[in-house]
PASE-213456 format. One record per atom (N, C-alpha, C): residue in one letter; x, y, z. Coordinates in steps of 0.001 Angstrom, whole numbers, plus 500000, padded with zeros to 6 digits. Each point is the difference from the previous one (the first is absolute). Last residue first. Layout:
AXYZ
...
! end
This chain:
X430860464808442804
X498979498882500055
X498906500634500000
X504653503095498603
X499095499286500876
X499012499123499480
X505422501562499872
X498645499688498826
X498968500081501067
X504438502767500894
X499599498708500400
X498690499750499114
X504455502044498037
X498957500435500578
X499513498292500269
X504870502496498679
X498945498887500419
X498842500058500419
X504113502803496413
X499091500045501300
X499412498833500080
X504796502073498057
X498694498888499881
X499213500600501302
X503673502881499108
X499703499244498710
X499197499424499845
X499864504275503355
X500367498462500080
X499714499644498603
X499864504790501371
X500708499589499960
X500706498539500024
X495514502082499694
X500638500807498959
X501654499427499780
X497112498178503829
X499247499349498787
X501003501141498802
X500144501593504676
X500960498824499564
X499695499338498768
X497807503530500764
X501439500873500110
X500920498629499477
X495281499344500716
X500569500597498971
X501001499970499699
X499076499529504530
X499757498503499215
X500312500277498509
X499711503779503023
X501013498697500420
X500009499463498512
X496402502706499911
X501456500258499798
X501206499292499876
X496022498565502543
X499639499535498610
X501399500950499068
X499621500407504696
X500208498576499549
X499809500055498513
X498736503886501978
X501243499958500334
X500467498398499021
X495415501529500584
X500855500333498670
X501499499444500167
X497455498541503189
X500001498911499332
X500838500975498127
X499603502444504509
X500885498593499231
X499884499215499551
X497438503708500257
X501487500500499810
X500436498745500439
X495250499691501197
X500801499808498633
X501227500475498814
X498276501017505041
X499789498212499686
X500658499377498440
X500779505194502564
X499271499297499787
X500150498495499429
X502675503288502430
X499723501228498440
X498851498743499580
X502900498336503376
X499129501254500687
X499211500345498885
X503126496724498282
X498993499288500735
X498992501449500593
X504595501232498712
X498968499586498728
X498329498985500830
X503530500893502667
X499670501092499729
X498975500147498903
X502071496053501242
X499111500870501185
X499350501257499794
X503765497733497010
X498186499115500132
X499084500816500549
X504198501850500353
X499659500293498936
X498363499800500203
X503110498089503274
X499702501300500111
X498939500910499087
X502242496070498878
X499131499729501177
X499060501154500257
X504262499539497438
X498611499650499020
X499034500196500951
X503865501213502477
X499730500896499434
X498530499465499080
X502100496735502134
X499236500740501111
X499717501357499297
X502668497130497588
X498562499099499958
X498885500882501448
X504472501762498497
X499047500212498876
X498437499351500283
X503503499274503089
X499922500890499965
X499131500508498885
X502285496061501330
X498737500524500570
X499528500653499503
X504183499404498834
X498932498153499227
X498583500851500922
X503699502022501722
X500547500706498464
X498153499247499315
X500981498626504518
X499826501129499864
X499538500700498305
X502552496031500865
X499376499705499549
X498382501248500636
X504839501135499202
X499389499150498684
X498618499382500336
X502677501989503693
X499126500786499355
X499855499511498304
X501478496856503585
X498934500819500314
X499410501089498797
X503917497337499608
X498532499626499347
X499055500447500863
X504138501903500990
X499412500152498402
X499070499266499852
X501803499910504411
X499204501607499449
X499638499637498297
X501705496430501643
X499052499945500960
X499566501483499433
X504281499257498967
X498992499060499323
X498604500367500475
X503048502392502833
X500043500558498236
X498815498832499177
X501539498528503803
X498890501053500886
X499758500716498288
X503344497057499515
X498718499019500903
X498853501288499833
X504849501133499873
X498954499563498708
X499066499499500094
X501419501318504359
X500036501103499013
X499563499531498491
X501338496646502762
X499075500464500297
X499314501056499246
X504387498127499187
X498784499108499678
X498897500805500290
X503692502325501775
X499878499841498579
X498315499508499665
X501866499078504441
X499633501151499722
X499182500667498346
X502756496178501268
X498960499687500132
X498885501551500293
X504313499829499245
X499646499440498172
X498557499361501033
X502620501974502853
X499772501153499267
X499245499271498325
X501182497993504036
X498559500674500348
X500130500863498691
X503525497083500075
X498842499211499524
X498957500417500562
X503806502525499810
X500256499778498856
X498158498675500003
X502243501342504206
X499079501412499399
X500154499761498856
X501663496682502494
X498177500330500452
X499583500935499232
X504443498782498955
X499191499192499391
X498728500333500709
X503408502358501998
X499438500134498355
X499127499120499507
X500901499370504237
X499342500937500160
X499731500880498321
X503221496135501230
X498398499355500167
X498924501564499724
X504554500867499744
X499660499044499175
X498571499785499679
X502326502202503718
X499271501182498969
X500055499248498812
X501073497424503863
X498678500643500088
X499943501188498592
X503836497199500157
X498931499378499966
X498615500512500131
X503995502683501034
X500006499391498189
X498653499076499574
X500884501668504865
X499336501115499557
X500352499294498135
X501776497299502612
X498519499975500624
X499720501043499051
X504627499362499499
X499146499000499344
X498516500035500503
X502551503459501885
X499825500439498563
X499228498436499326
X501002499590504691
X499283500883499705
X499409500159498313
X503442497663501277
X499213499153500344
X498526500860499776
X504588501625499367
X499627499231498854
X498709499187500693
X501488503168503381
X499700500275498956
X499494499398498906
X501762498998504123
X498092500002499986
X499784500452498723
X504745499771501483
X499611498335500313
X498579500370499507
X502181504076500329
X500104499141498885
X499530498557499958
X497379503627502843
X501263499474500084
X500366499290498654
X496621503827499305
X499886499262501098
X501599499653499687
X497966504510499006
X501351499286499906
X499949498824500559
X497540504620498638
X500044499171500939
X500502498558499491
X499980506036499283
X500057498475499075
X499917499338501135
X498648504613500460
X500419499993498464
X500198498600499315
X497982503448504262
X500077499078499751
X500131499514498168
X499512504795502683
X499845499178498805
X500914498684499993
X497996504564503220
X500298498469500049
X499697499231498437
X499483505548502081
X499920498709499781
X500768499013499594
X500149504110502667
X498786500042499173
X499508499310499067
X501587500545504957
X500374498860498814
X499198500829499136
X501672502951504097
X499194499570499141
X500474499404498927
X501568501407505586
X500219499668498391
X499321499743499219
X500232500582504858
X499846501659499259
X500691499754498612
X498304496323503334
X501724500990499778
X500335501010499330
X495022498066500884
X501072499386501297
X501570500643500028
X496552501841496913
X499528499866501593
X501199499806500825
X500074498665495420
X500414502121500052
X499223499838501615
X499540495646498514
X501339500148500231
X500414501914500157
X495637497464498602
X500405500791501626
X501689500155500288
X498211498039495772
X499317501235499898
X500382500586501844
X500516495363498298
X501681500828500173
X499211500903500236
X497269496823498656
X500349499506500805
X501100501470500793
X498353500075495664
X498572500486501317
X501042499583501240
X502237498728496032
X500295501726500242
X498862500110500929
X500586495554498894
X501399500589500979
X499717501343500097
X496812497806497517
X499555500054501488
X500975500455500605
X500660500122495553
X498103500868500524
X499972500063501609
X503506496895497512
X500395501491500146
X499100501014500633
X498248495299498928
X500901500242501335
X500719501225500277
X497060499338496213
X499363500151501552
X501007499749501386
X501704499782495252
X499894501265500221
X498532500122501255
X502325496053498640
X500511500831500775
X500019501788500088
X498025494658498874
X499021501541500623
X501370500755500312
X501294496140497617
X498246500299499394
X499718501262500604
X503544497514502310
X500686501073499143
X498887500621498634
X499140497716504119
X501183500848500315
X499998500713498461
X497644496000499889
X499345500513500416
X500733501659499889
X502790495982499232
X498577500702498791
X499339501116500902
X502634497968503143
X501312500867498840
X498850500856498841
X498028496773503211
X500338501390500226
X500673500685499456
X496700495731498821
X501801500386500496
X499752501621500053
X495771498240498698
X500612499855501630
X501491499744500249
X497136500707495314
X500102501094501062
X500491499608501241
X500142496549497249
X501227501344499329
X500197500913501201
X496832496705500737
X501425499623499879
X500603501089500209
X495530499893498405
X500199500436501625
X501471499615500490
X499051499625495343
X499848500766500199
X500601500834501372
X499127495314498832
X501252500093499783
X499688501920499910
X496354497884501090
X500843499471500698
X501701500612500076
X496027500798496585
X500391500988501416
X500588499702500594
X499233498236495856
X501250500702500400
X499697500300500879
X496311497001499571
X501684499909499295
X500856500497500499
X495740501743499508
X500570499280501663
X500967499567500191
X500063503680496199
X498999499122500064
X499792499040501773
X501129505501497658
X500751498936500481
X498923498860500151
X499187503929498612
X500634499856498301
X500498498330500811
X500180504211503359
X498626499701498810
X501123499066498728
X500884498273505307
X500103501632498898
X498947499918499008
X499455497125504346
X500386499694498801
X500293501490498887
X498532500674505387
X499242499581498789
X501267499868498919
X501264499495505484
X499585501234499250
X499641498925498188
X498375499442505599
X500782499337499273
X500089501313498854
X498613501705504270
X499551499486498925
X501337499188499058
X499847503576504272
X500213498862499982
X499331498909498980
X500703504774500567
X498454499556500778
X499917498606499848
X504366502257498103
X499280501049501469
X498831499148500649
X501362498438495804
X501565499592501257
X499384500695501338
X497499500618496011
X499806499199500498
X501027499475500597
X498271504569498429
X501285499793500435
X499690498846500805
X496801502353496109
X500653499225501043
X500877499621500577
X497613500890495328
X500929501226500310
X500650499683501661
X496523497312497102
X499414501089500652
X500966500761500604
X501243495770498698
X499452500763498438
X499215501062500719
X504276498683503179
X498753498943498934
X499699501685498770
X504771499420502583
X498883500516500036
X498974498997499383
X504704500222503356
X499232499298498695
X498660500334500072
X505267501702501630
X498850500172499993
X499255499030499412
X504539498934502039
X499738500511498562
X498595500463500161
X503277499993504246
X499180498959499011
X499187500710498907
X504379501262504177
X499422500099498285
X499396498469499417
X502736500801504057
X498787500085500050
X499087500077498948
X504712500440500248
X500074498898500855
X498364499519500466
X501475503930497292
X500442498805499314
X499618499004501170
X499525503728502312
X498676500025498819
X500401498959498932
X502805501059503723
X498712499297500474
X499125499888499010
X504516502256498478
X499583498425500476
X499008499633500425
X499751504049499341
X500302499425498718
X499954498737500318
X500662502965503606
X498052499926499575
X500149499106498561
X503581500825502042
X499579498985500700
X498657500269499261
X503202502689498383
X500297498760499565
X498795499081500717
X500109504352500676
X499080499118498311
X500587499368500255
X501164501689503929
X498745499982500051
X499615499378498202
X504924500684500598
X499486499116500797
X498111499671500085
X501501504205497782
X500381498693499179
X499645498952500977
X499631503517502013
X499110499994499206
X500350498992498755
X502350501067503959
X498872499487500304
X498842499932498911
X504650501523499224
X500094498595500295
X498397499526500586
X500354504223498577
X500070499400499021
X500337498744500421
X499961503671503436
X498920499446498995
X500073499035498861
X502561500649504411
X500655499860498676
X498537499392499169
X499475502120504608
X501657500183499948
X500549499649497873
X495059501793502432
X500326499092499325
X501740499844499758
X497797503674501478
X498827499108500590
X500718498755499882
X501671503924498123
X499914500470501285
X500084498415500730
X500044501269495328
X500684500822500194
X500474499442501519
X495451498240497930
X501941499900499071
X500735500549500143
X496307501228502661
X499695498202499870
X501680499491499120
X498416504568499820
X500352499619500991
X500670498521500785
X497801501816495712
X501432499759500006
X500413500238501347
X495587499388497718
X500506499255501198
X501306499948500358
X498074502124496249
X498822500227500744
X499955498987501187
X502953500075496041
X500097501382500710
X498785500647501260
X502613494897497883
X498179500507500319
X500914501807500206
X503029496826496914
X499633500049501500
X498450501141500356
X501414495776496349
X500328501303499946
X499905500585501578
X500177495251496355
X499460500765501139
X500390501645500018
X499476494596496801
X499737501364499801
X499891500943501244
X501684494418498199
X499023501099500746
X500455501151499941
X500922495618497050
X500236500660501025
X498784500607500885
X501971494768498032
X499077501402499857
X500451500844500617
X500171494032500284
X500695501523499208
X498952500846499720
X500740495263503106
X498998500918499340
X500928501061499804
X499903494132500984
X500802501340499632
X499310501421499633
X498708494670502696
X500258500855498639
X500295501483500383
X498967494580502531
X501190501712499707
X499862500903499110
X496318496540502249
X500330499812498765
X501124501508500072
X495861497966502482
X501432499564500425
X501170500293499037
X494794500643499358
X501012498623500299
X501004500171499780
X497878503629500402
X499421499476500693
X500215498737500207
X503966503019498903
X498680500300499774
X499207499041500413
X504888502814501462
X499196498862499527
X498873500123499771
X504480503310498682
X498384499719500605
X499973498341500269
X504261504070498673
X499687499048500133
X498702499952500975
X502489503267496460
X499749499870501345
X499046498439499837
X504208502801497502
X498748499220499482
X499656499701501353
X503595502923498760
X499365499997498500
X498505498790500485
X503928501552503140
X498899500704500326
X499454500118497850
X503084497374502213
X500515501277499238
X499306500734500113
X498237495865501624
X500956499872498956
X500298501493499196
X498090499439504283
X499126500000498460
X500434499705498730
X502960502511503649
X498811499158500361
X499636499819498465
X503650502813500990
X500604498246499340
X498359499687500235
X500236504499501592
X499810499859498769
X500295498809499036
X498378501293504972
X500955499137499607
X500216500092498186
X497290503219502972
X500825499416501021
X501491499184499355
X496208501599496977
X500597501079500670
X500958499867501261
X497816496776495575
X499960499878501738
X500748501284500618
X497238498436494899
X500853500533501221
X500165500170501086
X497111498272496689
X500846498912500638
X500632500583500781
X497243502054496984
X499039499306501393
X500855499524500643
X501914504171497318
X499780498244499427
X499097499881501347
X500141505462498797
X501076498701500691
X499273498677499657
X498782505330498901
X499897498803499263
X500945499609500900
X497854504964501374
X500985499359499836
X499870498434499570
X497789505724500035
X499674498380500123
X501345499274499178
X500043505112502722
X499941498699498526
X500061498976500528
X500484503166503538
X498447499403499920
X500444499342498569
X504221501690503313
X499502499755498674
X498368499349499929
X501907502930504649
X499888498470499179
X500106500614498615
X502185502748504649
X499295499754498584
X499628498803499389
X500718503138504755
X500243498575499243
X499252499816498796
X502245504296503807
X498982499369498834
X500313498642498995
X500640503384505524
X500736499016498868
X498712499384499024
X501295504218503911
X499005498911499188
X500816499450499234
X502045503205502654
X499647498692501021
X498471499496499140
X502406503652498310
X500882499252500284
X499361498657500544
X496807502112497212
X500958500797500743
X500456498781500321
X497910501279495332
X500026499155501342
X500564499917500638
X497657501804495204
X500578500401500743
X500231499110501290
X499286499745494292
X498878500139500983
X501231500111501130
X499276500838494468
X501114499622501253
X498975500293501164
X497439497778496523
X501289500443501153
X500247501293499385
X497406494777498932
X500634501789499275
X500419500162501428
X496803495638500456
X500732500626498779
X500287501455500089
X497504498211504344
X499577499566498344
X501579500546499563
X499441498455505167
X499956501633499254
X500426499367498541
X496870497826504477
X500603499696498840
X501153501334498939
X497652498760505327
X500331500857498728
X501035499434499404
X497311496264503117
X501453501191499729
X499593500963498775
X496711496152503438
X500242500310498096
X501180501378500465
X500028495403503180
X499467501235500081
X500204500561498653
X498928494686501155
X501001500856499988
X499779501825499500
X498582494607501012
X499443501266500193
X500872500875500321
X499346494737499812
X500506501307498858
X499549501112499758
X498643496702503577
X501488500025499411
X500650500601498985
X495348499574500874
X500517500992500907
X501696499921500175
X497199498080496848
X500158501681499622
X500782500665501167
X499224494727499200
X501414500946499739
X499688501348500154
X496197497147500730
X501303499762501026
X501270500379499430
X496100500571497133
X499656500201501536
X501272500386500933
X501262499031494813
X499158499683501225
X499769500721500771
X501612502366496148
X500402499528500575
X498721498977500454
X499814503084496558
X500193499007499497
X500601499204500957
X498641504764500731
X498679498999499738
X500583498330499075
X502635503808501114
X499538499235501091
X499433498870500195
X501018503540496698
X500752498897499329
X499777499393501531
X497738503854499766
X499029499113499470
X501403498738500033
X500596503697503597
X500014499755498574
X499367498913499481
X500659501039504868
X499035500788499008
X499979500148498396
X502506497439503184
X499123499430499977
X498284501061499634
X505229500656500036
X499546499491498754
X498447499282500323
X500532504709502699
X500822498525499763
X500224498960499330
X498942505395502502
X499815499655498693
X501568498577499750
X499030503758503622
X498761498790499569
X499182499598499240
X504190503524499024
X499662499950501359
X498185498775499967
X504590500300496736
X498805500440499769
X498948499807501167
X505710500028500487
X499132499204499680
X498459501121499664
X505836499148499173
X499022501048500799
X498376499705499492
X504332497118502603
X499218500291498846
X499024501485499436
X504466499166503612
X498535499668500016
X499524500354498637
X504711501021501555
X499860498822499666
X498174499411499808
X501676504492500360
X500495499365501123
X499357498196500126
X498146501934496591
X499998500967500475
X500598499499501448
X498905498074494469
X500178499960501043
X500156501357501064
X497927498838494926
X500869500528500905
X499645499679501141
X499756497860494442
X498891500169502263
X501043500818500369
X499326499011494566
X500652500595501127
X499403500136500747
X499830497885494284
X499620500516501285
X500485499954501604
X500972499490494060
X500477499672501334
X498543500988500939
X501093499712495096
X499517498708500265
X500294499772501995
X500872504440497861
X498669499698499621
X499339498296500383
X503789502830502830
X499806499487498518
X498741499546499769
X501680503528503365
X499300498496500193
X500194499938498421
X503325503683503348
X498718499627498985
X499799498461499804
X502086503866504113
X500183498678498845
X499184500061499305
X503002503483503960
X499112499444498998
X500069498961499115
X502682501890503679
X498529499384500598
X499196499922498534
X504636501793500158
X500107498228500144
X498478499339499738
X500669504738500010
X500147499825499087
X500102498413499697
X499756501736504485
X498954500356499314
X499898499644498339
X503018497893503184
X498994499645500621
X498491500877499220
X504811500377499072
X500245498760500674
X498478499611499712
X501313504612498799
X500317498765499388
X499480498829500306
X499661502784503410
X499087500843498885
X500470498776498466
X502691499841503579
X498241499702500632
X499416499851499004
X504333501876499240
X500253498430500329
X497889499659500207
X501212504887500327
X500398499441498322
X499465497904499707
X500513502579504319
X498589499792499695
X500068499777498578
X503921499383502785
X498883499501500063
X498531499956499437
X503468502660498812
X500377499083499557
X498649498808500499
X500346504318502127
X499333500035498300
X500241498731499075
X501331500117504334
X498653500432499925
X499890499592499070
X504776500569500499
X499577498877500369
X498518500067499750
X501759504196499523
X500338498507498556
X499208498598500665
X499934503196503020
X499047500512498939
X500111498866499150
X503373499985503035
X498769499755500379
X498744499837499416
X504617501975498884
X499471498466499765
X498848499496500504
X501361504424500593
X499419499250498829
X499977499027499792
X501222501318504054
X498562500263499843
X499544499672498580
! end
């Protein structure tokens, strides 16, 4: 009979270990936790990512493909409690740095995964280095836990393609003198400032290899990889938080051919701004000349519109305030001339 007891008490010693003192955990501060419940999520009752605003960055035609149910989330600290038949999955939310090149399937891809490969609008291989910036959504970790077998392969795969279509599509903007996106409304684009008809030719050159272009805007191409990615916390419960494109690399055969185009154009393009700038100059002294004998001969007026003024005034006060006036004059000058001439008369 005592063993009987022993046996019990052993059992419940064993339970009570196993399953009550077992049943507790805590969340680290960089971590967040779904519990499960006989394997089912435990969910926020009609409530779906298509009530969250990060929705609003899908199409039409994906929301209903990505619609996935919102889960209690359980925040940071503890010890928190969970019976045998729940189970708790923890992510890390820190934001995590990997290369663009990496391939999570094949890590030989990409050459090592240090450089991912594009074409661009002519045809042209080049090499792109950079990274990216992700982390996991806590506000779709269903989607990364549940939804999605290997988030991170769909979310690298998804920048890579949106990257390529955008090198493989990338035309340089060209604006006029009213701020204009004349590539958008179809307008030839205007000679730069400072540029003559001359250079525009060789201008519209430069700008139409794609390598120039590519690598002039790449902080509008980073602008657009991070709008472009913004639904990725939708589709896999991952967030880019961004995309830094760092070097672009045409082929060695394009290179020295390149650098001699871009040597020649920032040649011709000094000498434009060395002969607007001494024609600039000229002007400016021009406009200076032009002010000074203005006011010299301003300076030459000015007494003869002030004597003027005088006359007039002296003239009101009667007929013969000037002939006094004159006869002063005339004194004034007769006290100060050596010879005088007088006319004789007949």
């Amino acid at each position: 009979m005592g063993s009987c007891f022993g046996i019990f008490f052993g059992f419940i010693a064993w339970f009570l270990a196993r399953y009550a003192l077992g049943g507790l955990y805590t969340v680290n501060q960089n971590e967040r936790a779904v519990k499960t419940i006989f394997g089912r999520a435990e969910r926020i009752p009609g409530k779906t990512t298509l009530n969250d605003p990060i929705a609003d960055y899908l199409r039409a035609e994906e929301k209903e493909r990505y619609n996935y149910p919102q889960v209690r989330v359980i925040p940071p600290g503890g010890p928190y409690f969970k019976w045998p038949w729940e189970r708790i999955y923890k992510v890390s939310v820190a934001t995590q740095t990997v290369n663009m090149a990496f391939d999570p399937q094949d890590p030989k891809a990409n050459l090592n995964g240090t450089m991912l490969e594009a074409v661009t609008k002519d045809q042209l291989n080049t090499g792109l280095t950079g990274q990216i910036r992700y982390r996991v959504s806590e506000r779709n970790l269903y989607a990364y836990l549940f939804g999605v077998k290997q988030p991170i392969v769909h979310v690298m795969g998804y920048f890579v393609s949106v990257l390529r279509e955008r090198i493989a599509s990338f035309e340089a903007p060209r604006k006029g003198a009213d701020g204009l996106d004349l590539t958008v409304i179809g307008k030839a684009a205007p000679p730069p400032d400072g540029a003559t008809a001359e250079s525009a030719p060789l201008d519209n050159a430069i700008a139409g290899i794609s390598i120039n272009d590519l690598r002039k805007n790449l902080r509008d191409i980073n602008e657009h990889m991070d709008k472009e990615c913004l639904s990725s916390s939708a589709r896999y419960g991952m967030v880019l938080d961004a995309s830094l494109i760092t070097g672009i690399d045409p082929p060695p055969e394009v290179e020295s051919a390149l650098a001699a185009i871009n040597t020649a154009h920032n040649q011709v393009s000094s000498e434009i701004s060395l002969a607007q700038a001494t024609a600039d100059q000229k002007i400016v002294q021009s406009k200076r000349a032009v002010e000074i004998e203005t006011l010299k001969a301003q300076a030459e007026v000015e007494p003869l519109n002030w004597l003027a003024e005088q006359l007039g005034e002296l003239k009101k006060s009667g007929p013969e305030v000037l002939a006094s006036y004159l006869r002063n004059v005339r004194l004034k000058l007769f006290s100060q001339a050596q010879q005088i001439i007088l006319e004789a008369k007949r």
